[in-house]
C-alpha positions in Angstrom: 27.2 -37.5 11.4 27.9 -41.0 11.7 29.9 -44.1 9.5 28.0 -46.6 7.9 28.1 -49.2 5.4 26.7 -48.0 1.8 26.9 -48.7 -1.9 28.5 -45.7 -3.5 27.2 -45.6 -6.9 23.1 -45.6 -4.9 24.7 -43.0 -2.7 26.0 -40.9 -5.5 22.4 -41.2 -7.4 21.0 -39.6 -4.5 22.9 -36.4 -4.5 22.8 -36.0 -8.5 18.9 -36.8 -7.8 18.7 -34.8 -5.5 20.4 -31.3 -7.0 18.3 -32.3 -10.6 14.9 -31.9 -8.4 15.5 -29.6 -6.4 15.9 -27.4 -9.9 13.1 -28.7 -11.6 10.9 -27.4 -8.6 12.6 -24.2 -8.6 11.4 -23.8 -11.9 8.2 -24.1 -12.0 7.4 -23.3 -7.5 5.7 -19.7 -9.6 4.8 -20.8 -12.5 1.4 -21.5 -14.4 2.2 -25.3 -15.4 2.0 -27.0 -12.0 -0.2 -26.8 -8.5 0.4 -27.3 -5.4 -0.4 -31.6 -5.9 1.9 -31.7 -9.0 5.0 -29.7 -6.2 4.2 -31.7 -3.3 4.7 -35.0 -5.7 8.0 -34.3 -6.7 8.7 -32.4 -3.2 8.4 -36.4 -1.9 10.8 -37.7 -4.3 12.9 -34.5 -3.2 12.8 -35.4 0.4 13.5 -39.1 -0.6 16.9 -38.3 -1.7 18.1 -35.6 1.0 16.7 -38.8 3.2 19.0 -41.2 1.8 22.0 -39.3 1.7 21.3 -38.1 5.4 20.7 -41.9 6.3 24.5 -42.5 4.8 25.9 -40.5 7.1 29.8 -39.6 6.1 29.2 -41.3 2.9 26.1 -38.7 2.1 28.1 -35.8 2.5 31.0 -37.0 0.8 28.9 -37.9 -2.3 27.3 -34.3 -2.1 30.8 -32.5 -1.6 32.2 -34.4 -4.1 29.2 -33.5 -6.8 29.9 -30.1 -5.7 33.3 -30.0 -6.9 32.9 -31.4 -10.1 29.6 -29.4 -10.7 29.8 -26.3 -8.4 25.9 -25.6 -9.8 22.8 -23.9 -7.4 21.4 -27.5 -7.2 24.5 -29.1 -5.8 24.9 -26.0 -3.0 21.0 -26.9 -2.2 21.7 -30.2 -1.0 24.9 -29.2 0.9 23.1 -26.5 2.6 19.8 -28.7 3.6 22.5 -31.9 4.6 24.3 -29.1 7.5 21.6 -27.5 8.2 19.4 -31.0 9.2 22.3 -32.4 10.8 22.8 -29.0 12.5 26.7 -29.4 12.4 28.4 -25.5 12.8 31.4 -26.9 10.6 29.3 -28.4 7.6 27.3 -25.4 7.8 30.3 -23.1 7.7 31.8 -25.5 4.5 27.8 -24.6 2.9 27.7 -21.4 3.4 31.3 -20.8 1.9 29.7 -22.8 -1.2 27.1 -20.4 -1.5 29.2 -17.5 -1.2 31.5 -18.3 -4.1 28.5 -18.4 -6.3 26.8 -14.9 -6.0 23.7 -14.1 -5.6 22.3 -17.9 -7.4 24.1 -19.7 -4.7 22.9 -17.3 -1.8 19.5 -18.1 -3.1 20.5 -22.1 -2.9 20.9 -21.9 0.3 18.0 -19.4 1.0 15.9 -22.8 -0.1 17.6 -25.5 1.5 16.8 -22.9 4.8 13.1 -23.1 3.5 13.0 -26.8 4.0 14.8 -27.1 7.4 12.6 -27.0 10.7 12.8 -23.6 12.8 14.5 -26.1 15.8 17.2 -26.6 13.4 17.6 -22.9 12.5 16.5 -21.2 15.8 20.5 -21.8 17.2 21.9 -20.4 14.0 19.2 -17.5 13.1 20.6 -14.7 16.1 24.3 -14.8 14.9 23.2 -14.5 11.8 21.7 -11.4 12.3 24.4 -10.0 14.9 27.8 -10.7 12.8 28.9 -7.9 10.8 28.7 -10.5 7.3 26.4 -9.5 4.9 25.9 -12.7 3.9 25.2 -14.3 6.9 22.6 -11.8 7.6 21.0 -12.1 4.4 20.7 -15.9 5.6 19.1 -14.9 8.6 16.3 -12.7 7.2 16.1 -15.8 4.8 14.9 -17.7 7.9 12.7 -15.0 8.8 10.8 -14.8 5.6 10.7 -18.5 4.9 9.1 -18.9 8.4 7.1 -15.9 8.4 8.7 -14.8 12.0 8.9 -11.4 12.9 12.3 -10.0 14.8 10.6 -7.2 16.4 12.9 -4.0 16.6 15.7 -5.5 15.3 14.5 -5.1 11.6 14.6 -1.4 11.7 18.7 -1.9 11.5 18.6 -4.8 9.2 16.4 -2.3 6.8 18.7 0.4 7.3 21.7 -1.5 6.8 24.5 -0.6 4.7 24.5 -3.9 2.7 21.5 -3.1 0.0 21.2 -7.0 0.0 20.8 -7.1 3.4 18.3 -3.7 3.1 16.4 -5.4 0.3 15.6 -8.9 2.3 14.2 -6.6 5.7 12.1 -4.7 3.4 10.9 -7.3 2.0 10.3 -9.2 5.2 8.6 -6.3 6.2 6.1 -5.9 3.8 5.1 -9.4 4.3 4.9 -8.9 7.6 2.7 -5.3 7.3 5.3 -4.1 9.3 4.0 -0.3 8.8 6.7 1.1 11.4 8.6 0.1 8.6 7.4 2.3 6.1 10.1 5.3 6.1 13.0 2.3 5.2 10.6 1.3 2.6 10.3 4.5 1.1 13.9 5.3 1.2 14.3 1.9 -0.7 13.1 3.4 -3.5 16.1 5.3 -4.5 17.9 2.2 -3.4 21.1 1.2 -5.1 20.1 -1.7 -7.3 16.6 -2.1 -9.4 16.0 -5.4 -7.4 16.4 -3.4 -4.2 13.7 -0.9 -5.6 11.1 -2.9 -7.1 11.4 -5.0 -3.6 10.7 -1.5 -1.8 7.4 -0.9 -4.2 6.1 -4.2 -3.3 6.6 -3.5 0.3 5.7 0.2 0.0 2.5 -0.9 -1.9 1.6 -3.6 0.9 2.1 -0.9 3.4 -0.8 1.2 2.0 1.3 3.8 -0.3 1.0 2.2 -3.6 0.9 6.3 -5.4 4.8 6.4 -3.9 5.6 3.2 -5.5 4.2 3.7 -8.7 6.6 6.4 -10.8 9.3 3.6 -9.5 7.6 0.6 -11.1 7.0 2.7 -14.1 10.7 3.5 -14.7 11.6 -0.4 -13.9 9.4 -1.3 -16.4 11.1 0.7 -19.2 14.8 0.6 -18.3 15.1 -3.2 -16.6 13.8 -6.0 -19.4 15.1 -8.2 -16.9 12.3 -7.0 -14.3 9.7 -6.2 -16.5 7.9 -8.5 -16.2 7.9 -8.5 -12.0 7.5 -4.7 -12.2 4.4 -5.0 -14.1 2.9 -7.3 -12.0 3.3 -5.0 -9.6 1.8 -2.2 -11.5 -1.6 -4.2 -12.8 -2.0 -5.5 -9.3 -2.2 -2.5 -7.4 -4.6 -0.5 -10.0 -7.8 0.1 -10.7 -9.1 -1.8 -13.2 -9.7 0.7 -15.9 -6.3 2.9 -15.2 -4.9 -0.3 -15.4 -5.8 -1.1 -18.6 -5.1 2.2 -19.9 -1.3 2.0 -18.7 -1.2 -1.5 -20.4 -2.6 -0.3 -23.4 0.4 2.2 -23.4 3.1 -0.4 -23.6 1.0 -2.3 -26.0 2.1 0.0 -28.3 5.7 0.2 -27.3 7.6 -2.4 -29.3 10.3 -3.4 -26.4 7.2 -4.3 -24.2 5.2 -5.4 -26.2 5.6 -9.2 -25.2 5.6 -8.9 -21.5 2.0 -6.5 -22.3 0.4 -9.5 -23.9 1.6 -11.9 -21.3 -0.1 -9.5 -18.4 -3.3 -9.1 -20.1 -4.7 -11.7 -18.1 -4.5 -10.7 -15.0 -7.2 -8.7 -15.4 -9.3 -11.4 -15.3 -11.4 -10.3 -18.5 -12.2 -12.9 -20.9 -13.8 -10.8 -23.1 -9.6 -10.3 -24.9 -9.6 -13.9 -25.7 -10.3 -13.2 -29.4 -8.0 -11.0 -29.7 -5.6 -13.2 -27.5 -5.7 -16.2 -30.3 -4.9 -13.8 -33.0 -1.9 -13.0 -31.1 -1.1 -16.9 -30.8 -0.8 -17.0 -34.6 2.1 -14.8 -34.4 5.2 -16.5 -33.4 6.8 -13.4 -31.5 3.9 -13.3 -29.2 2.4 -17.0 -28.9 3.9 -17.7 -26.0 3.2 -14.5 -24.3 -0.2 -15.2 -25.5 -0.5 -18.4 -23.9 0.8 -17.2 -20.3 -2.3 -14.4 -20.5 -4.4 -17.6 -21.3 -3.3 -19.4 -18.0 -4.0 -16.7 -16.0 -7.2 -15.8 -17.7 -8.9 -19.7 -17.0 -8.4 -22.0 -14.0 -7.8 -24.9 -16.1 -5.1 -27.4 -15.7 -4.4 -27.3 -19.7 -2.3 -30.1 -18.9 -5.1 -32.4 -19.5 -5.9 -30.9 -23.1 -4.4 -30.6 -26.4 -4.4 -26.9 -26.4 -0.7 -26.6 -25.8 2.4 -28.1 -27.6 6.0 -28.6 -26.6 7.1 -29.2 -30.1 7.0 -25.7 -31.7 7.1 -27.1 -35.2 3.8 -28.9 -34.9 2.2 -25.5 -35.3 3.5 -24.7 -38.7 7.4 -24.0 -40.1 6.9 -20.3 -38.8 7.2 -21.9 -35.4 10.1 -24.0 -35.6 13.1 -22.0 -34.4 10.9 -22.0 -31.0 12.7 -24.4 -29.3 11.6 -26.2 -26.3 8.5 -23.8 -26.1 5.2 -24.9 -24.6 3.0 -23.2 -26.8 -0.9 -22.7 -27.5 -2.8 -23.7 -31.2 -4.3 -20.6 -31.9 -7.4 -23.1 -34.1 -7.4 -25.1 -31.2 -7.9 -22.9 -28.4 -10.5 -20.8 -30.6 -12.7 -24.1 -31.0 -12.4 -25.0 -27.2 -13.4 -21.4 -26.5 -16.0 -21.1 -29.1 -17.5 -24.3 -27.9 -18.1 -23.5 -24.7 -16.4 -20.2 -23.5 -13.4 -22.4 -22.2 -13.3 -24.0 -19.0 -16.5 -26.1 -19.4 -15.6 -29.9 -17.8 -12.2 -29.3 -16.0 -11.5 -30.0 -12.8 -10.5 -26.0 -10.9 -6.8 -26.0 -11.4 -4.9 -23.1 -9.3 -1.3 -23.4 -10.5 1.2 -22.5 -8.3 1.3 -18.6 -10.2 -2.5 -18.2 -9.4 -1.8 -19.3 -5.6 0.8 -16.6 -5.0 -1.3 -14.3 -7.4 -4.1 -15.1 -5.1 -1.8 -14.0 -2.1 -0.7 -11.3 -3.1 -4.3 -9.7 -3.9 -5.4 -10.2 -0.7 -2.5 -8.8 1.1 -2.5 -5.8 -0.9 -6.5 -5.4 -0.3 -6.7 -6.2 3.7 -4.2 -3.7 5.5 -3.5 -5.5 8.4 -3.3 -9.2 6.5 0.3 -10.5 6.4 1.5 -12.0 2.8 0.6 -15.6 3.2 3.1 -18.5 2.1 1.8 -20.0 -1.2 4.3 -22.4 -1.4 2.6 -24.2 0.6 2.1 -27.7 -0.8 0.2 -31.1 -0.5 2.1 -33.9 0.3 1.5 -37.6 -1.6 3.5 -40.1 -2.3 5.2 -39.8 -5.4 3.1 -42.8 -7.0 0.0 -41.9 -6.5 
């Protein structure tokens, strides 16, 4: 790291910049709204900033430590992990690392992506003692690296999946599974009596990528009614690794369960059928389930909706009924019924494959092709930020 001249308050906008970014993307890397364009846009401005704070030297890392204190927030451990890591200096590594540590599981995450952005030269020194030191979160850092970089550690992953740390379990099962790493397959299945529900619903994925989705299922099932918080994920899981028409019928199940109701309307379309869309607007004139309603209409079309008027931020332009929804993106129920009416949706649009529909896409073909590895969707296409 090196001394040079700089104007603080430019420096300074850099690293707030740069945190602010970095959160926006981590919002919506999965989600329907955006593609791979739209990421790689804002992934330029991203790089922009960590480029100017790296071209201030001292100065750069200053302005990011100092953000840090007075906002010790996911973003600001981002861009003190990605500064160490580029610069490749043990010590500001070390300072990141103890960053990330002080905020859970978020700021282990942080620094998971700042690792997802630094080149494997930059990592390959750091990556073994990772993995060899008896911290758990180091390790969980190095199979980080691993994943990110889709590299296999050969035999050393059976210990990291039988560890005694069920983070550190969780991330080589995972790893596994993208890596169809059916050795593997015994750790996986003991995973699914792990400790935590994230450590189980990661060892169904896996297990299900390995070939034995029946294991998996009675898990998922269970995640799905006692974990709101994984709902969702779990029934992902569940849709995507059944036949069509059993699929349907275990959907049609939690249809009727009030608690899951929600997250049932929001996973109708990954079935693909569009033959639910009228019943899918009727369920957009409710507002309890409009904006479960409008997810299943993303999934259902590849249709940057974006460029129409079928969705709203302002809830209260829909009608008083709507109002308390704040900062909702939401779909006009009249609206989307005339665009579909006219033309069975879709007609004059551009293909659109958001950033869910990409690692969707992935997904589907990993869990149909037994020796195909879980590709990286997030993936993106870099323009300049302009264009």
């Amino acid at each position: 790291m090196h001394s040079v001249a700089t104007i603080a308050a430019i420096v300074d906008q850099h690293a707030e910049d740069a945190a602010f970014l970095w959160l926006r993307r981590c919002r919506e890397i999965d989600g329907p709204i955006l593609d791979d364009t739209d990421i790689g846009r804002m992934d330029q401005r991203l790089d922009a900033n960590i480029e100017g704070l790296m071209a201030a030297g001292k100065a750069g890392w200053e302005a990011a430590q100092a953000r840090f204190t007075d906002y010790a927030e996911p973003g600001e451990v981002f861009v003190l992990g990605t500064l160490a890591l580029r610069w490749g200096d043990a010590d500001l590594v070390a300072v990141a690392i103890d960053a990330a540590a002080g905020l859970g599981e978020v700021g282990l995450s942080s620094l998971s992506a700042a690792i997802a952005r630094t080149p494997r030269e930059n990592l390959r020194p750091l990556i073994a003692k990772w993995l060899d030191t008896r911290d758990a979160l180091r390790r969980c850092l190095g199979l980080s690296a691993l994943w990110h970089h889709r590299v296999d550690p050969g035999p050393r992953l059976h210990d990291l999946a039988n560890h005694t740390d069920a983070r550190v379990r969780s991330r080589a099962v995972r790893l596994a599974g993208a890596l169809k790493r059916r050795d593997l397959l015994p750790a996986a299945m003991a995973g699914l009596d792990g400790e935590t529900p994230k450590e189980r619903l990661n060892a169904a994925l896996t297990t299900c990528l390995l070939g034995e989705t029946r294991s998996a299922h009675h898990v998922v099932d269970k995640i799905v009614l006692t974990q709101p918080g994984l709902a969702e994920a779990a029934t992902e899981i569940r849709l995507l690794t059944s036949a069509t028409e059993p699929g349907k019928g275990w959907l049609q199940k939690h249809l009727e369960q009030p608690a899951l109701r929600g997250v049932a309307i929001a996973s109708v379309g990954l079935f693909g059928d569009r033959a639910v869309m009228p019943w899918l607007i009727e369920k957009m004139r409710e507002p309890e389930f409009a904006g479960a309603a409008g997810a299943a209409l993303r999934d259902l079309f590849e249709v940057d909706f974006g460029d129409t008027d079928l969705f709203v931020v302002d809830p209260a332009v829909i009608g008083k009924d709507f109002a308390h929804l704040d900062d909702s993106s939401l779909p006009v129920a009249d609206r989307v019924e005339a665009w579909w009416n006219e033309g069975r949706g879709g007609r004059d649009h551009r293909p659109f494959r958001s950033m869910r529909r990409l690692r969707l896409d992935a997904l589907r073909t990993a869990l149909a092709t037994a020796e195909a590895p879980l590709a990286d969707w997030r993936i993106t296409r870099r323009f300049p930020a302009w264009m």
